[in-house]
Backbone as a chain_set.jsonl record, in Angstrom:
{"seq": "XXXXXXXXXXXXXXXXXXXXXXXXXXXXXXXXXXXXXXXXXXXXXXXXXXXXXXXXXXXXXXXXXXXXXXXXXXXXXXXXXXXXXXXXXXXXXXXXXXXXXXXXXXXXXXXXXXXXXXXXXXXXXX", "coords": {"N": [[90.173, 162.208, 276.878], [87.589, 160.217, 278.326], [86.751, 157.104, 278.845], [84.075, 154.862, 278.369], [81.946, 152.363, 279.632], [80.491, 149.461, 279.528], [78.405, 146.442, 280.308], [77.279, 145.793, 277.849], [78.761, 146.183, 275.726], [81.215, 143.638, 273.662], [83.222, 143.167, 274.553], [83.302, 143.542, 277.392], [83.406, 141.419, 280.44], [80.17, 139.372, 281.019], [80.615, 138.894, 283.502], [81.249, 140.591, 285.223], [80.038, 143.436, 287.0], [79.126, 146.675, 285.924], [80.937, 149.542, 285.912], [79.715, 151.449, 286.832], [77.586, 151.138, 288.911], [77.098, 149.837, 292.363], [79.73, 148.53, 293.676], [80.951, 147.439, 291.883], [84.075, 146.918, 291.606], [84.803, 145.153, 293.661], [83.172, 142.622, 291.621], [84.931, 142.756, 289.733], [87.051, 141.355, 290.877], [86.543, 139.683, 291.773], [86.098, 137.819, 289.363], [88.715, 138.404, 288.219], [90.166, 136.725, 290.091], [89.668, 134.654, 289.265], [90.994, 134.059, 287.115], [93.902, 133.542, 287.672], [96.1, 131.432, 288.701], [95.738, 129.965, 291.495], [97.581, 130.582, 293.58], [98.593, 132.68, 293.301], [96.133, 134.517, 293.322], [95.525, 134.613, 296.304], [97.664, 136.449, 296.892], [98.21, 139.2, 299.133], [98.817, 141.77, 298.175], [97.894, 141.338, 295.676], [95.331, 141.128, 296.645], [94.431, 143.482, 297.588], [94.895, 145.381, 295.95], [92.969, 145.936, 292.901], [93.705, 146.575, 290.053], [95.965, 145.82, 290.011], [96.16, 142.879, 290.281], [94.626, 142.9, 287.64], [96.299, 143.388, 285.817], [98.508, 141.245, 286.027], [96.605, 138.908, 285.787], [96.495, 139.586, 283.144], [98.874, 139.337, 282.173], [99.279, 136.481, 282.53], [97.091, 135.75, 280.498], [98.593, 136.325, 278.539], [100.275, 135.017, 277.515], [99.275, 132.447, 278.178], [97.83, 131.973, 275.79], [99.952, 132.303, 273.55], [101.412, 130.114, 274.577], [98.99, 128.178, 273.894], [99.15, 128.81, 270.912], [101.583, 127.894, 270.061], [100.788, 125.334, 270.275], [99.296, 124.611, 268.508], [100.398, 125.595, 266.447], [102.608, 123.768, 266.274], [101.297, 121.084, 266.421], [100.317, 119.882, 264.283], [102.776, 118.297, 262.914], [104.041, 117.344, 265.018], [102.608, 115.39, 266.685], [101.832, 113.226, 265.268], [103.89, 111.528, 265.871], [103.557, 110.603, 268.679], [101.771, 108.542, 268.339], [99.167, 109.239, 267.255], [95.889, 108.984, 266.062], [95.071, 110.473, 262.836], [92.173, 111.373, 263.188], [92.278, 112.232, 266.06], [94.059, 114.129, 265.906], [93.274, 115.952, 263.778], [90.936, 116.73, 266.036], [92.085, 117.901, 268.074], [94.172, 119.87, 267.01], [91.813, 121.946, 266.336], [90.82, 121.988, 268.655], [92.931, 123.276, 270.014], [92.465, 125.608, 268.189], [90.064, 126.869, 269.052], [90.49, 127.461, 270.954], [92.641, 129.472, 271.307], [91.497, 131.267, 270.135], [89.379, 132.127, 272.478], [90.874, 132.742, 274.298], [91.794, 134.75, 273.241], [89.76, 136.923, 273.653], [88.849, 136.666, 276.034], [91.748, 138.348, 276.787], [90.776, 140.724, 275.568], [88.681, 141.558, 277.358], [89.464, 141.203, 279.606], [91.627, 143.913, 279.558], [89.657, 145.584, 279.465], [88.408, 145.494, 281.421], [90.624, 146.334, 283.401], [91.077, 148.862, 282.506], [89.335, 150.41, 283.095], [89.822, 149.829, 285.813], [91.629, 151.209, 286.441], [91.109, 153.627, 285.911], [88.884, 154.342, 287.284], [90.6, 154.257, 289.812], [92.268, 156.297, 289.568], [90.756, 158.453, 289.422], [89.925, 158.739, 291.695], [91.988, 159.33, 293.356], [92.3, 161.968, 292.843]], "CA": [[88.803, 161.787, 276.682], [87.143, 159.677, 278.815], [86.166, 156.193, 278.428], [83.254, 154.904, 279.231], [82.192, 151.353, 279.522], [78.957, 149.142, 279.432], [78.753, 144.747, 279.526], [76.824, 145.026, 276.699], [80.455, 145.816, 275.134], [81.524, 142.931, 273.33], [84.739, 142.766, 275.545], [83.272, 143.677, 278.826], [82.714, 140.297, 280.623], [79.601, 138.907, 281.797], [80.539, 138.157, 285.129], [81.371, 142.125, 285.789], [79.177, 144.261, 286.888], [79.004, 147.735, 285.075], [81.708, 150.19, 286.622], [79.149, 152.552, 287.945], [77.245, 149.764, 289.462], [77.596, 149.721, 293.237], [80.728, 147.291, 294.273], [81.604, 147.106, 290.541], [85.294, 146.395, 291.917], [84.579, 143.377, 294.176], [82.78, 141.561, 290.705], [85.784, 142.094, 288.73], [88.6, 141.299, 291.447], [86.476, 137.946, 292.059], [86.087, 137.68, 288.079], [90.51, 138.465, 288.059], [91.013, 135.862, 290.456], [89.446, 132.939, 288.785], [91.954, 133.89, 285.876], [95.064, 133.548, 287.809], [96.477, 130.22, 289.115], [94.887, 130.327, 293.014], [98.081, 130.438, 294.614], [98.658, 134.496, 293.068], [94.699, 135.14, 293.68], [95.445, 135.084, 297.928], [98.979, 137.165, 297.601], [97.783, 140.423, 299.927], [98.898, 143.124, 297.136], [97.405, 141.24, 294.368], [93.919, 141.339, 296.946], [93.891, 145.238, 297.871], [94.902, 146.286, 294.646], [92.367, 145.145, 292.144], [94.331, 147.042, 289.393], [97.726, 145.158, 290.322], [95.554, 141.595, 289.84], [94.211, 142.9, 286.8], [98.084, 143.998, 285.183], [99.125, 140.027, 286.112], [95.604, 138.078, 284.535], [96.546, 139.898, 281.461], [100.406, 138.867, 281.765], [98.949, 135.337, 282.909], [96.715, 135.742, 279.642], [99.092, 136.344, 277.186], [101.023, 133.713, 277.967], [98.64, 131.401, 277.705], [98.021, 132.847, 274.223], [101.418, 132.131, 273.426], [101.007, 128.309, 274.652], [98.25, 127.386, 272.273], [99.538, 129.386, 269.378], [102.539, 127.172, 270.037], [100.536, 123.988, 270.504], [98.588, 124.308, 267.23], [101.336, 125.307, 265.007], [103.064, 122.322, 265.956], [100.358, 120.046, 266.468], [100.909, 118.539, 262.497], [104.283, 118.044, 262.846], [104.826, 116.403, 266.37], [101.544, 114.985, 267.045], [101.576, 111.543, 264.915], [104.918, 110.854, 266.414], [102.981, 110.08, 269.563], [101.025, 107.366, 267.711], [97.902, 109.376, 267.685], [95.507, 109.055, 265.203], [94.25, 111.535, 262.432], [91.338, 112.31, 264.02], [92.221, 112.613, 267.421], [94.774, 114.729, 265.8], [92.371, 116.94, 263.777], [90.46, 117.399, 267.358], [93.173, 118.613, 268.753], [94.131, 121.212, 266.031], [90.481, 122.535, 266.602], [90.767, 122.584, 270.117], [93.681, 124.596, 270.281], [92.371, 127.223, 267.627], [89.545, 127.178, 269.813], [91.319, 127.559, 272.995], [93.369, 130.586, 270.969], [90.301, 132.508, 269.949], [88.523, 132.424, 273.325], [92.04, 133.198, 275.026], [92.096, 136.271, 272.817], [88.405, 136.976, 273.903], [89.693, 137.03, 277.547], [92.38, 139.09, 277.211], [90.248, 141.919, 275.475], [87.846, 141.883, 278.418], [90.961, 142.005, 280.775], [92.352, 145.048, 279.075], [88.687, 146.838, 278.996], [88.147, 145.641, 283.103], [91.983, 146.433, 283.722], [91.347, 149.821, 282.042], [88.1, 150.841, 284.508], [89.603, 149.972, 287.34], [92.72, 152.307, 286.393], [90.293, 155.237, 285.387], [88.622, 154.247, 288.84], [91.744, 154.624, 290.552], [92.628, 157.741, 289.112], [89.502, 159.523, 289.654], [89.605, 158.339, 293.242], [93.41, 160.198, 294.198], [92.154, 163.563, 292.704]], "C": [[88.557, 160.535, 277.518], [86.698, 158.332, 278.6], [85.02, 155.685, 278.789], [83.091, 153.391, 278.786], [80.743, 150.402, 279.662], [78.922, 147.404, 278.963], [77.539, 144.735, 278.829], [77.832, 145.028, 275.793], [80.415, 144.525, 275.046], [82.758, 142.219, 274.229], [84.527, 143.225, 276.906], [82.396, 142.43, 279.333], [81.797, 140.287, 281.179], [79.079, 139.25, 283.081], [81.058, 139.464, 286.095], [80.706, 142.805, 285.8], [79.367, 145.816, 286.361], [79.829, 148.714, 286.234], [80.915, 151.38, 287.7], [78.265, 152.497, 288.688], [77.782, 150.174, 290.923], [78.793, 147.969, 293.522], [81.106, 146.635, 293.472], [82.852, 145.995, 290.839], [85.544, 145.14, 292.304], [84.16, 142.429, 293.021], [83.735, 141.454, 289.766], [86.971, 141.929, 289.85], [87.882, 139.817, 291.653], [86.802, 137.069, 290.667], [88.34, 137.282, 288.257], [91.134, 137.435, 288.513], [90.869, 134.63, 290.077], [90.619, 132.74, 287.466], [93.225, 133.525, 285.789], [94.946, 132.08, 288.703], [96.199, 130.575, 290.826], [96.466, 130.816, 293.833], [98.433, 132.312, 294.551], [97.372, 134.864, 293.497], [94.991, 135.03, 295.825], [97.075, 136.054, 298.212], [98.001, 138.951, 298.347], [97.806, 141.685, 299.085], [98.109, 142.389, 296.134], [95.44, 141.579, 294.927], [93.314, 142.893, 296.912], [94.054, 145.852, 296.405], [94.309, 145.412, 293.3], [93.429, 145.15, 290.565], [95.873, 146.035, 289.53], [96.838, 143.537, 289.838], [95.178, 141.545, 288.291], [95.836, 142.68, 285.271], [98.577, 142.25, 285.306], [98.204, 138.921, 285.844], [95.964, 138.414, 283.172], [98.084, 139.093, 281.244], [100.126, 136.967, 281.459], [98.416, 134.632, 281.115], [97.554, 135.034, 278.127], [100.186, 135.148, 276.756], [100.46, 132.465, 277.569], [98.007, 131.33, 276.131], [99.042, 131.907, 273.841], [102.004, 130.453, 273.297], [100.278, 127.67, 273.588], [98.631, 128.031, 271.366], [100.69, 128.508, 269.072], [102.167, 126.14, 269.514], [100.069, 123.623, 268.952], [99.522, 124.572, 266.36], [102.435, 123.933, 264.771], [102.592, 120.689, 266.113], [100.56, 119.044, 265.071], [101.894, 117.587, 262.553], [104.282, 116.642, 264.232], [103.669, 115.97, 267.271], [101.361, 113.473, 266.394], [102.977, 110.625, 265.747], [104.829, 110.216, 267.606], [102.059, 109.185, 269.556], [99.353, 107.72, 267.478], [97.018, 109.358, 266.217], [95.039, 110.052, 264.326], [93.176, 112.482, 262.696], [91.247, 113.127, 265.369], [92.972, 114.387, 266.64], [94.28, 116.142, 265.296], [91.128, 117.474, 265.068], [90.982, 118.453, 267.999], [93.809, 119.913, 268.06], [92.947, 122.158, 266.3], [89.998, 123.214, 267.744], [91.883, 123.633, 270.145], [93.373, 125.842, 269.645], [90.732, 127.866, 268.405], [90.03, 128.343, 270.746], [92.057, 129.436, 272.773], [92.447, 131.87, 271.374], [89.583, 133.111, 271.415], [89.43, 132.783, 274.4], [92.25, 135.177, 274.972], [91.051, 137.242, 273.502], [88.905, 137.716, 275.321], [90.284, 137.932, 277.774], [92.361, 140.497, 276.679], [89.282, 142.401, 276.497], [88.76, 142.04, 279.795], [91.247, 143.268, 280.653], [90.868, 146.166, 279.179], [88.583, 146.895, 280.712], [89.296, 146.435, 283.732], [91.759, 148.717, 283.61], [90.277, 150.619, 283.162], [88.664, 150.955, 285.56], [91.178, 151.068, 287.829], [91.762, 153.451, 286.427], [89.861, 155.359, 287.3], [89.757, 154.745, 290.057], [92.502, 156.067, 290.478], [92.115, 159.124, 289.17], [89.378, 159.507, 291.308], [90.695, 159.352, 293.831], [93.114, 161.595, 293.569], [91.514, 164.175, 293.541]], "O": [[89.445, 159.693, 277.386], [85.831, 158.494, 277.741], [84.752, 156.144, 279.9], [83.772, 152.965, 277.853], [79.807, 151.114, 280.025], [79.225, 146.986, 277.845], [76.723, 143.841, 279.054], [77.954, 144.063, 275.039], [79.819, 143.904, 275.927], [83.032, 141.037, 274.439], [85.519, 143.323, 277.629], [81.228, 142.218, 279.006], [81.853, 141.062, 282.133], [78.02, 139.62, 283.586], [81.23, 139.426, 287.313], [80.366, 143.203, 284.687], [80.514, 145.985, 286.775], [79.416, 148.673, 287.393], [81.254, 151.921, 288.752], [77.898, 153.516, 289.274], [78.833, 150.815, 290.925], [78.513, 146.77, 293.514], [81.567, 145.51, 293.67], [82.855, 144.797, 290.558], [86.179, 144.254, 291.733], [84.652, 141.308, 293.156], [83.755, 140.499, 288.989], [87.985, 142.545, 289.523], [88.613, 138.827, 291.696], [87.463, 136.031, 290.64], [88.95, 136.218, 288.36], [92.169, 136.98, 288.026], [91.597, 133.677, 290.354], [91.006, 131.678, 286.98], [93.837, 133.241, 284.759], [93.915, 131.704, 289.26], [96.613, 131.666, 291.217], [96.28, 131.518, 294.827], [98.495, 133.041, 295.542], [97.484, 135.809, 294.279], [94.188, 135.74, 296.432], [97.546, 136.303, 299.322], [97.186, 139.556, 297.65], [96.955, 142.562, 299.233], [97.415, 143.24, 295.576], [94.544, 142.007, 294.199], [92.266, 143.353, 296.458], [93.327, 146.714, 295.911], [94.916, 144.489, 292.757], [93.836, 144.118, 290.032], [96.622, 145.885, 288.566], [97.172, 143.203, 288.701], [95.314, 140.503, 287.649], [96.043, 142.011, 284.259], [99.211, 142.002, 284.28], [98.772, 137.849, 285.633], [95.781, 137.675, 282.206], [98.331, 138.373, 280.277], [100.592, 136.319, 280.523], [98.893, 133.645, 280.556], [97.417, 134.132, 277.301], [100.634, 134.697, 275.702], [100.969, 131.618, 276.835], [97.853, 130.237, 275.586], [98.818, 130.697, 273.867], [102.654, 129.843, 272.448], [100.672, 126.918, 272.697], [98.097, 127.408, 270.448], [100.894, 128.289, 267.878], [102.733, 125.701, 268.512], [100.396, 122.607, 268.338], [99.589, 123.814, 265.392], [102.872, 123.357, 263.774], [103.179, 119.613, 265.995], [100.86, 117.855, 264.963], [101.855, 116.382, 262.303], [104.484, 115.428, 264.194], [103.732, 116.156, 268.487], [100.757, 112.616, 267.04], [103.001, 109.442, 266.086], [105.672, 109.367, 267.892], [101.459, 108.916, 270.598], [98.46, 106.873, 267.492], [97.628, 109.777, 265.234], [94.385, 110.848, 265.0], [93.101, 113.705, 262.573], [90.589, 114.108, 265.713], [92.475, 115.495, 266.839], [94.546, 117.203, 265.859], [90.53, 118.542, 264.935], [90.525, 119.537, 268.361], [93.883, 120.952, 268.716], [93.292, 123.321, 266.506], [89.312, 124.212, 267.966], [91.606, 124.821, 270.31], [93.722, 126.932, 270.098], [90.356, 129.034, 268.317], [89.917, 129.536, 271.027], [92.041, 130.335, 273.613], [92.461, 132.798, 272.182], [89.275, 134.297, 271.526], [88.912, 133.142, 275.458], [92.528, 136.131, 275.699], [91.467, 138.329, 273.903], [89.216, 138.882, 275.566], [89.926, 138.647, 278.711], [93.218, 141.348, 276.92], [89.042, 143.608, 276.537], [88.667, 142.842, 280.724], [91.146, 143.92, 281.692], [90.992, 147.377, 278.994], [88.644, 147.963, 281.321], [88.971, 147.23, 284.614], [92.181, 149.564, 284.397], [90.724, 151.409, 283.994], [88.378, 151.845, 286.36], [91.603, 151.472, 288.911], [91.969, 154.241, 287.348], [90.305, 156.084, 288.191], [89.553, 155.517, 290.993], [93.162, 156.661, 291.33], [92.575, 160.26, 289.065], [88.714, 160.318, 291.954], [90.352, 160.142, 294.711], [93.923, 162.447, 293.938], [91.39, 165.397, 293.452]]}, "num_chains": 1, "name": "protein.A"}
């Protein structure tokens, strides 16, 4: 079964234009590369193959996931030991469950762009 896809989806970003959209590809490979640290956004395979950029924002993603889920569970603990105050400290708790949520956000609109530009690719070699 087919998927089909539409940014009024909750998890299809923004800043991508609609897969059946002329030059769809180009708005999410520019979208892919703002996600990855610049020096992976100019490697030559990660440019031609949007799909290959998309497979290493999500790895990039989850990772960073992984970081703040870290940061905030030990934010209580090993955060006054740096002399910081309560509040800063409750900021900082806030920000990271922020930072989590809108991480997660990300890496469902990765996985829905990621998934298009596979279908795309797949429909293209038949």
């Amino acid at each position: 079964m087919a998927l089909t896809y539409s940014p009024i989806s909750s998890d299809w970003p923004c800043q991508v234009k609609n897969p059946d959209s002329y030059d769809w590809e180009r708005s999410a490979a520019k979208w892919l590369r703002e996600l990855v640290p610049a020096r992976y956004a100019s490697y030559p395979a990660l440019i031609r193959h949007p799909v290959l950029l998309a497979r290493h924002a999500q790895i990039q993603v989850e990772h960073e996931v992984r970081v703040a889920r870290t940061a905030l569970r030990t934010a209580r603990a090993e955060l006054p030991a740096l002399g910081l105050s309560e509040s800063v400290i409750e900021h900082t708790i806030k920000m990271y469950a922020a930072e989590v949520a809108q991480l997660q956000y990300i890496a469902r609109s990765i996985r829905a762009v990621s998934q298009a530009l596979a279908d795309g690719a797949a429909a293209r070699s038949h």
